[in-house]
N, C-alpha and C positions, 0 to 999 in steps of 0.2 A: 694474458693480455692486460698490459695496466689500462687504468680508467682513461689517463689523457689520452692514449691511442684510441681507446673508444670514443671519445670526444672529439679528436682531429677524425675519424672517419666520417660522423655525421655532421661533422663542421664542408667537411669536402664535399659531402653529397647536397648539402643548402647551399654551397657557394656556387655547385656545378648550378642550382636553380637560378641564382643569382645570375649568374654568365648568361643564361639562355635569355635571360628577361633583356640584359642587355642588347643583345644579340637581335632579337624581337624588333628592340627600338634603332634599330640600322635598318630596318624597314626593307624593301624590295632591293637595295644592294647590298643585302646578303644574300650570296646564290655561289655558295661553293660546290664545285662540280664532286668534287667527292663525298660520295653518301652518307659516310658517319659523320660528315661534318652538319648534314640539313638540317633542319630542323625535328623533323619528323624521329630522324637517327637520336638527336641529343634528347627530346624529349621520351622517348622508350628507354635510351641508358638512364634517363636521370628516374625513370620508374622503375627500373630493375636494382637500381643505387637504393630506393628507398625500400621495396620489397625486401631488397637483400639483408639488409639491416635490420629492418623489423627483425627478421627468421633467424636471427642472431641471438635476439631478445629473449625473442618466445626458447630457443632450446636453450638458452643459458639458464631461462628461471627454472626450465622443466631438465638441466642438471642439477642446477642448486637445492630442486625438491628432491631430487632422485638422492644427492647427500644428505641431507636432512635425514632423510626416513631410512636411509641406511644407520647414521650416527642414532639414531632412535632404536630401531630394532638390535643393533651391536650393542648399548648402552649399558643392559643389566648383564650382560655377559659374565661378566667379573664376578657381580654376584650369583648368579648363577652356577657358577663351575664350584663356587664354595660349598654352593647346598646340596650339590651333586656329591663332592667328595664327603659332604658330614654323612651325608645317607647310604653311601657305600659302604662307609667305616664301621655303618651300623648294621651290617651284614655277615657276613660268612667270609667276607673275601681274605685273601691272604695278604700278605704284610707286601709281598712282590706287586699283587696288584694295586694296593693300595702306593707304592711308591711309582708304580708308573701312573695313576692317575695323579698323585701329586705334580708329576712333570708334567701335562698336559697342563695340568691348573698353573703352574709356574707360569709355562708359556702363555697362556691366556692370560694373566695379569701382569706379564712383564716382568718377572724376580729371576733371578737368578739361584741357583742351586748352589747349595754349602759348598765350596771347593772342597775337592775329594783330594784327598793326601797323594803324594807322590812318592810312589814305590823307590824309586831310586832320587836321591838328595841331589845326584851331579849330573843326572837327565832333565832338562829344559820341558816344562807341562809343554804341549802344542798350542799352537797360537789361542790367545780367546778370541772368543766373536760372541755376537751378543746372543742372548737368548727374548732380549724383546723383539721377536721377529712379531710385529704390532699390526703391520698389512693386512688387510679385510679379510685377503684370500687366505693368508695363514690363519688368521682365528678364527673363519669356517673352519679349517684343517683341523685345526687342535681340537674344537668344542666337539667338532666330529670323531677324533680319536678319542676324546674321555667317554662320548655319549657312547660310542660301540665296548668301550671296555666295559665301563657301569653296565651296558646290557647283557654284554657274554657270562656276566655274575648269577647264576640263578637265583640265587636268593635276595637279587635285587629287585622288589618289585614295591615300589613307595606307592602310597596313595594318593600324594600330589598329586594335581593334572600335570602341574609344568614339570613333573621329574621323573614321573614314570616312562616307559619307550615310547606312546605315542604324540607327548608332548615336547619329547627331546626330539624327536625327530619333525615334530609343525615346527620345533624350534630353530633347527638347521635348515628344513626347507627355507622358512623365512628368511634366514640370512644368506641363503644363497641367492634368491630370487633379487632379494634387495642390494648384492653387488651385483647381478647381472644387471640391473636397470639402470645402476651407475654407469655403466662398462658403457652399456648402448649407450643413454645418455651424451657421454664423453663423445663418443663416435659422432652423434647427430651434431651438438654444438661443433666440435671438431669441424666437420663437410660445411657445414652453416658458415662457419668463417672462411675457409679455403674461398667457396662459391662464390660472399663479399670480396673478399681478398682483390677475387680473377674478375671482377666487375670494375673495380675502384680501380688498383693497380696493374691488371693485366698491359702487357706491352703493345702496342699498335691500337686496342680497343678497348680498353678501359677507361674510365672515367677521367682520373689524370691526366692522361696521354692523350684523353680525345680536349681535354681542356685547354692545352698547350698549342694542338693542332689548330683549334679557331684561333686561338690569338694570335698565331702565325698569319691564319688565312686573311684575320681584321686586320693585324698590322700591313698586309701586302697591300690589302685593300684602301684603306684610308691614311698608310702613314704613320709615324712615331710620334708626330708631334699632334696629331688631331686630338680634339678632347675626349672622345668617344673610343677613340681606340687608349687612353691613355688610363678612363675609368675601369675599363675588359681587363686593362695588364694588372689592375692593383687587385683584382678578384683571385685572392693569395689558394695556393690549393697546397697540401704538404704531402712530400710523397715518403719511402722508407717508414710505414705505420705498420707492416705486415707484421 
């Protein structure tokens, strides 16, 4: 959602205040017979306009924290899968397993593997595709594929806190827990806006719609050319912000 769309919604939900004020000063002949047009109706949408928005607020910053502290705890990854594969190598393991923990470490830092020769000169390699598959969810996946191979090595067993199995493993926990708070996150802000959205824009009852509806009701009322109906028409509202 760009910023000016953020802008133009709480621009619409002050102007919808604006219209009431107006609305207010037409005094005892305003009395539209239809309910969401009274007062009592504009004044509740125009608190749900502003509720709704705040709740926009508040779960945007509490995604933005939720990225943050993923980008934090994902950060030494890279370095990590290094110290992983130097302390294997300083093991027993075989040359096999040491080349598939190097793929794991590839794909955790994004590199690509030496192109492998091609047996036949006039057979086309199959298509490439990348190997920085960089998405939060694959680099759980990978840190978790090198951390179970480093462990099935018996004679893996470093002194480190962060590289022995219990710390490879708070290590993954961690980064699972901190995309699933992303994930939720996303979902809350997500509904937060939908529920704005259906406030503001909703068809027949939403804030736009119900905006349009008094200025109908004031123009039938007083007239195109009255000065009170002609200040209510310039209270601009922008619709299409979803």
């Amino acid at each position: 959602m760009s910023k000016i769309s953020e802008v133009g919604h709480a621009k619409n939900a002050a102007n919808f205040n604006h219209l009431i004020d107006a609305v207010i000063g037409l005094g005892n002949s305003y009395k539209p017979t239809k309910v969401s047009l009274k007062l009592p109706a504009l004044n509740a949408l125009a608190d749900t306009a502003v509720s709704d928005l705040g709740k926009v607020v508040e779960q945007n910053i509490a995604f933005n924290n939720a990225v943050n502290a993923r980008s934090i705890a994902f950060s030494n990854l890279s370095s990590l899968s290094t110290r992983i594969l130097a302390s294997l190598r300083a093991t027993d393991a075989t040359p096999e397993m040491i080349e598939d923990a190097e793929g794991f470490q590839r794909k955790i830092q994004g590199r690509r593997a030496k192109p492998k020769p091609v047996a036949d000169p006039e057979t086309p390699p199959p298509a490439s595709h990348s190997v920085s598959q960089m998405s939060y969810d694959l680099l759980a996946q990978h840190f978790k594929g090198l951390m179970t191979l480093a462990a099935s090595e018996a004679s893996y067993n470093p002194e480190e806190d962060d590289l022995n199995a219990a710390g490879l493993t708070a290590k993954l926990d961690e980064l699972v827990t901190k995309n699933e708070k992303v994930s939720a996150a996303f979902i809350g802000v997500s509904n937060a806006r939908i529920k704005r959205d259906t406030t503001l824009y909703g068809p027949a009852v939403g804030l736009v719609y119900t905006a349009s509806a008094v200025k109908e009701y004031v123009k039938s009322l007083l007239g195109t050319q009255n000065p009170q109906y002609k200040l209510i028409r310039k209270i601009s509202f922008k619709k299409d912000l979803k």
